[in-house]
C-alpha positions in Angstrom: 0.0 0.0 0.0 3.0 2.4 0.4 2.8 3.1 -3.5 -0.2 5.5 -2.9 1.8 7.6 -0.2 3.3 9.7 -3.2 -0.4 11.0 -3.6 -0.1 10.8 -7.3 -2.9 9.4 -9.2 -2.8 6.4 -10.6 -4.9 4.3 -12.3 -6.5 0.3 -12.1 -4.0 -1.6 -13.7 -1.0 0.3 -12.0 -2.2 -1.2 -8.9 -2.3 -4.3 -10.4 1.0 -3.8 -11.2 2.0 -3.4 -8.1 0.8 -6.8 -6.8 -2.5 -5.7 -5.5 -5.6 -7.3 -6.7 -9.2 -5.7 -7.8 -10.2 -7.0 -4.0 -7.4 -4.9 -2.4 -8.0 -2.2 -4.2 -11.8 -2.0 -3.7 -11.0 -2.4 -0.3 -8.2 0.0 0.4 -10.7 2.6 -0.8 -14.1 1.1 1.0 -11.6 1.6 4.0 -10.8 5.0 2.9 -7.4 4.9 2.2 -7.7 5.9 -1.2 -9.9 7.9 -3.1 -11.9 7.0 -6.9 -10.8 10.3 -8.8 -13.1 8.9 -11.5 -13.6 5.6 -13.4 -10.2 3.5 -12.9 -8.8 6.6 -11.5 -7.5 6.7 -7.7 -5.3 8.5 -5.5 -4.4 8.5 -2.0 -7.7 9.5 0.2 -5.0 12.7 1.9 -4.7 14.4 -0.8 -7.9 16.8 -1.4 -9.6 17.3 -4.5 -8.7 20.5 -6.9 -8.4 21.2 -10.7 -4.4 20.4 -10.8 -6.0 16.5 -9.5 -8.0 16.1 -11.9 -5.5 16.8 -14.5 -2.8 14.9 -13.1 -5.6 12.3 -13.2 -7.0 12.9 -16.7 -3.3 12.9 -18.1 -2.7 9.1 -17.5 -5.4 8.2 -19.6 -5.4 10.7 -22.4 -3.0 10.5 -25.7 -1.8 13.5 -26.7 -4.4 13.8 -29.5 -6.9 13.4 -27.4 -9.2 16.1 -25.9 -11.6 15.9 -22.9 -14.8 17.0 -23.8 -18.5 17.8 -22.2 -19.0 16.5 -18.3 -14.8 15.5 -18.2 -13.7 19.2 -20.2 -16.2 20.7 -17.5 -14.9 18.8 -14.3 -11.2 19.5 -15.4 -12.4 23.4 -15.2 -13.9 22.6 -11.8 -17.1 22.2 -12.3 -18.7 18.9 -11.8 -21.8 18.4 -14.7 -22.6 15.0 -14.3 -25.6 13.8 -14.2 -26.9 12.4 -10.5 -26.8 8.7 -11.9 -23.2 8.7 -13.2 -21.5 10.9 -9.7 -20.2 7.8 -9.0 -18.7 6.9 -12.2 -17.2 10.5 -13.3 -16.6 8.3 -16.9 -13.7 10.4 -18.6 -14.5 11.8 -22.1 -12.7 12.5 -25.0 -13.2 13.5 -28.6 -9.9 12.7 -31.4 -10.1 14.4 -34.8 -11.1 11.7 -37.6 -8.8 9.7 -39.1 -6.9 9.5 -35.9 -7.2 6.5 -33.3 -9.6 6.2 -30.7 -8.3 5.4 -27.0 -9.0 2.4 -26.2 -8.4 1.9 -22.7 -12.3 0.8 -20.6 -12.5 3.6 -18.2 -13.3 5.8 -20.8 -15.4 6.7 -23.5 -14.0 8.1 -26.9 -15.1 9.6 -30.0 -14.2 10.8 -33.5 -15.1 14.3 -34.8 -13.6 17.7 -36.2 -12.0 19.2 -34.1 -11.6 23.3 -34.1 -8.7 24.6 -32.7 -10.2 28.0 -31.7 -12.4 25.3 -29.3 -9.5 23.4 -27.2 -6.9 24.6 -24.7 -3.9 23.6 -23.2 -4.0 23.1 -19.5 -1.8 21.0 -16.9 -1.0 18.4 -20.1 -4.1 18.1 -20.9 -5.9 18.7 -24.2 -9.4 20.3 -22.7 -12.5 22.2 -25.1 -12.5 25.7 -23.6 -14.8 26.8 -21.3 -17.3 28.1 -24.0 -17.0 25.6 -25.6 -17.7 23.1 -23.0 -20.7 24.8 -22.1 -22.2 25.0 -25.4 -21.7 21.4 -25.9 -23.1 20.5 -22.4 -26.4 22.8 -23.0 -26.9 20.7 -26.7 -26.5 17.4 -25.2 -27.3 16.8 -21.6 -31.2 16.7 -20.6 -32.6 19.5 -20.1 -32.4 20.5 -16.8 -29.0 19.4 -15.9 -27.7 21.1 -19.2 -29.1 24.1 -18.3 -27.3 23.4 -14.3 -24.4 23.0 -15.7 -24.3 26.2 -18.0 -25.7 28.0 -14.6 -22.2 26.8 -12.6 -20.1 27.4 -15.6 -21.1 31.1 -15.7 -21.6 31.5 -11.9 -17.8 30.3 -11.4 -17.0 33.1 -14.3 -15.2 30.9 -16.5 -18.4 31.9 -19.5 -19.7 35.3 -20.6 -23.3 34.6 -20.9 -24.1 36.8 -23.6 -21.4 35.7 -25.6 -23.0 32.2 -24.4 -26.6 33.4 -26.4 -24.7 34.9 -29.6 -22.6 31.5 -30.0 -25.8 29.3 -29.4 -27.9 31.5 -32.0 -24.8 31.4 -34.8 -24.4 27.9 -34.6 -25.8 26.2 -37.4 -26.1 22.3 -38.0 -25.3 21.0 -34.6 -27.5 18.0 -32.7 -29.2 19.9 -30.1 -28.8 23.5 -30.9 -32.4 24.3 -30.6 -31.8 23.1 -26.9 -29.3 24.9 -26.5 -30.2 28.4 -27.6 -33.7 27.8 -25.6 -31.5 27.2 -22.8 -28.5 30.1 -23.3 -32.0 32.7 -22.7 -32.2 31.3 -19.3 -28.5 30.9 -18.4 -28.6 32.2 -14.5 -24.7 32.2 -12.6 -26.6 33.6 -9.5 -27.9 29.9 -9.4 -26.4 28.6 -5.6 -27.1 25.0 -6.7 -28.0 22.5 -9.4 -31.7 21.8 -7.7 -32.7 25.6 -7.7 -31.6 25.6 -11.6 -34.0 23.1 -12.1 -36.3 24.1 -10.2 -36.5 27.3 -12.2 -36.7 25.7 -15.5 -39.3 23.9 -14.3 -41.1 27.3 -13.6 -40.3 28.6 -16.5 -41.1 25.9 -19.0 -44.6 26.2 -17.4 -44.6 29.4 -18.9 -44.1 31.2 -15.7 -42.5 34.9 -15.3 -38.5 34.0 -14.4 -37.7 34.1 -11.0 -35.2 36.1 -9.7 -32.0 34.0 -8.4 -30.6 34.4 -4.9 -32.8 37.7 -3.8 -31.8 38.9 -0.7 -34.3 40.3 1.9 -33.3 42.6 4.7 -35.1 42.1 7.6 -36.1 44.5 10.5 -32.8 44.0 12.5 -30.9 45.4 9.0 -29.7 41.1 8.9 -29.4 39.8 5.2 -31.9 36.6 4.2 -31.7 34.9 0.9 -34.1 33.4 -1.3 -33.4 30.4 -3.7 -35.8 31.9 -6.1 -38.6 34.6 -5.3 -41.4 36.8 -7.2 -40.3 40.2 -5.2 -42.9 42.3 -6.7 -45.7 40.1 -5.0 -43.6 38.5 -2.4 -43.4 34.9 -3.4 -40.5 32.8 -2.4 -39.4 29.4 -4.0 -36.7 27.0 -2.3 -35.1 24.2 -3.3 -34.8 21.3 -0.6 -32.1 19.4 -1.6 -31.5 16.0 0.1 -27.5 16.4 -0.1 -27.7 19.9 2.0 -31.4 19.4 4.0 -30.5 16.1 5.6 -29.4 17.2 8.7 -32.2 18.6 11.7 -29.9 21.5 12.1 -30.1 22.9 8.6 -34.0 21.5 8.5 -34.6 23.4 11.2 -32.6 26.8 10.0 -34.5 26.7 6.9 -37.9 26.3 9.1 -36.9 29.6 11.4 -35.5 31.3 8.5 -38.9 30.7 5.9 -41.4 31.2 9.1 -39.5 34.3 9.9 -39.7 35.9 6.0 -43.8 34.6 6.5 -44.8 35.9 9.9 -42.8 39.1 10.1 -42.6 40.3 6.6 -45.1 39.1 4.8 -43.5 36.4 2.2 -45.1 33.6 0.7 -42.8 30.8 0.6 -43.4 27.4 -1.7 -40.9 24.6 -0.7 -39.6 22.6 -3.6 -38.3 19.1 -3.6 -36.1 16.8 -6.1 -39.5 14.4 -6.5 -42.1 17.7 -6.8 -39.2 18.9 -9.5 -38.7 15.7 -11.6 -42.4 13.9 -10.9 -45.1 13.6 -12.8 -47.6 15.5 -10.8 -47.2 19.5 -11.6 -48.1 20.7 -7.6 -44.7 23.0 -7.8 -45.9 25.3 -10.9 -49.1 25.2 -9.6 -48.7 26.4 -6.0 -46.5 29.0 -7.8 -48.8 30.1 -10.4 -51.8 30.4 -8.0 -49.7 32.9 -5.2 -48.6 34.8 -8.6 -51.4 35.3 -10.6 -50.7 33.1 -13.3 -51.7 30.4 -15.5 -49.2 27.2 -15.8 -48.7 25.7 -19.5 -49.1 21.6 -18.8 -48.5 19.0 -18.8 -45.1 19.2 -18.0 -42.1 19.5 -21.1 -40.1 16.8 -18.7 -42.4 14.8 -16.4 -40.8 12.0 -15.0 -37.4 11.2 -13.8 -35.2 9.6 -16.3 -34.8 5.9 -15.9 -31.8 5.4 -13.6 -31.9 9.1 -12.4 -31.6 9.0 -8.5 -33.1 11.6 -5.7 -29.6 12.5 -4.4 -29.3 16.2 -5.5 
């Protein structure tokens, strides 16, 4: 196990290099003494995640003519898109210009296409689609309310201009997806805190709704600041995203309680609590509670009903 203690990455069959079985390995890191970077990726469990990891990770398994590309390009820039079902997989993906070879290697997926070279970068080793880039891909191909999630973290973490975002998405021609993704760039919020309350407002808006503003702050009477996922100021409607991954706990259960009854009993806000099932269900409770404390009329059924097949409540 002392080959870890470097805490440089390595990768499935280095450990099995090192005389370690699959057993060992799924057990040194069910035991926490390393880490799954991504698929067939690991490192020591001491050393903390960070762009210059991921990397170091993504340059063991990438050829030099190989380019990460949508989730993996956005997770090397530090922002994790991947869908709730595959957060455990983080499958690396790449993109080689035709006519050159694929990688075969089976922790990760790889494609042939044209590649621009206005659209990669350079960074720590590794050949990476830019930022816009990225983003534009990840609004044409992912569904619809992750893509538009993703886009939300790209521009919140200010690695995309958003209207340069909207002028790319309405020039491209040709592209799978490109409807999507200029419907989308319209929408593009970085004031968006989490991925749940950018779904939760495309779910409001695909109803037809007026747009929500994101993150609105409140001043109460004691001059202290309280912030709304999304809210309808001019009528004083609040909507909040309940995420399992940060609502688990009583403690923050109860601070959202205080906080909400507060905003209702002392100033006069009228606050609709979302979840991940009344987001991705089939039953349309969320625009409707909304629509009825705004004055509105809902467009349904719902644009995206269900939850995918596979998709998991975790966010």
């Amino acid at each position: 196990m002392n080959m870890i203690n470097s805490g440089m990455p390595f990768v499935t069959s280095d450990a099995l290099d090192w005389g370690w079985t699959r057993k060992s390995l799924l057990d040194a890191e069910n035991q926490g003494l390393v880490r799954r970077i991504a698929r067939g990726l690991y490192v020591d469990a001491n050393r903390p995640d960070s762009r210059e990891l991921r990397l170091e990770a993504l340059r063991l398994v990438a050829p030099d003519h190989a380019v990460a590309c949508n989730e993996t390009a956005a997770w090397a820039w530090g922002i994790d898109a991947f869908k709730p079902s595959e957060q455990h997989l983080l499958t690396p993906s790449f993109v080689v210009q035709h006519g050159t070879s694929r990688i075969r290697r089976p922790e990760v997926r790889c494609r042939q296409a044209d590649i621009d070279l206005h659209d990669v970068d350079r960074v720590g080793g590794v050949w990476v689609t830019t930022p816009h880039r990225t983003t534009l891909d990840l609004l044409r191909t992912l569904y619809r309310p992750y893509a538009l999630s993703a886009a939300d973290a790209m521009v919140g973490a200010n690695l995309v201009n958003r209207e340069h975002l909207i002028r790319s998405a309405f020039d491209a021609k040709g592209f799978r997806g490109i409807i999507q993704a200029r419907e989308l760039s319209l929408i593009v919020d970085g004031g968006a805190d989490s991925p749940g309350e950018s779904w939760m407002r495309l779910r409001l808006v695909d109803a037809k709704l007026p747009r929500p503003v994101c993150q609105f702050e409140v001043v109460d009477d004691f001059g202290r600041l309280r912030v709304l996922d999304n809210a309808y100021p001019e009528v004083k409607v609040g909507v909040e995203f309940d995420g399992r991954q940060f609502h688990t706990d009583e403690a923050h259960r109860r601070h959202d309680e205080e906080r909400r009854e507060y905003l209702s009993r002392t100033l006069g806000w009228r606050i609709v609590v979302a979840t991940y099932e009344s987001v991705f269900g089939p039953v349309p409770t969320l625009e409707q509670e909304v629509a009825t404390l705004i004055g509105a009329n809902p467009q349904l059924p719902r644009l995206w009903g269900t939850l995918p097949e596979g998709h998991h409540s975790a966010a």
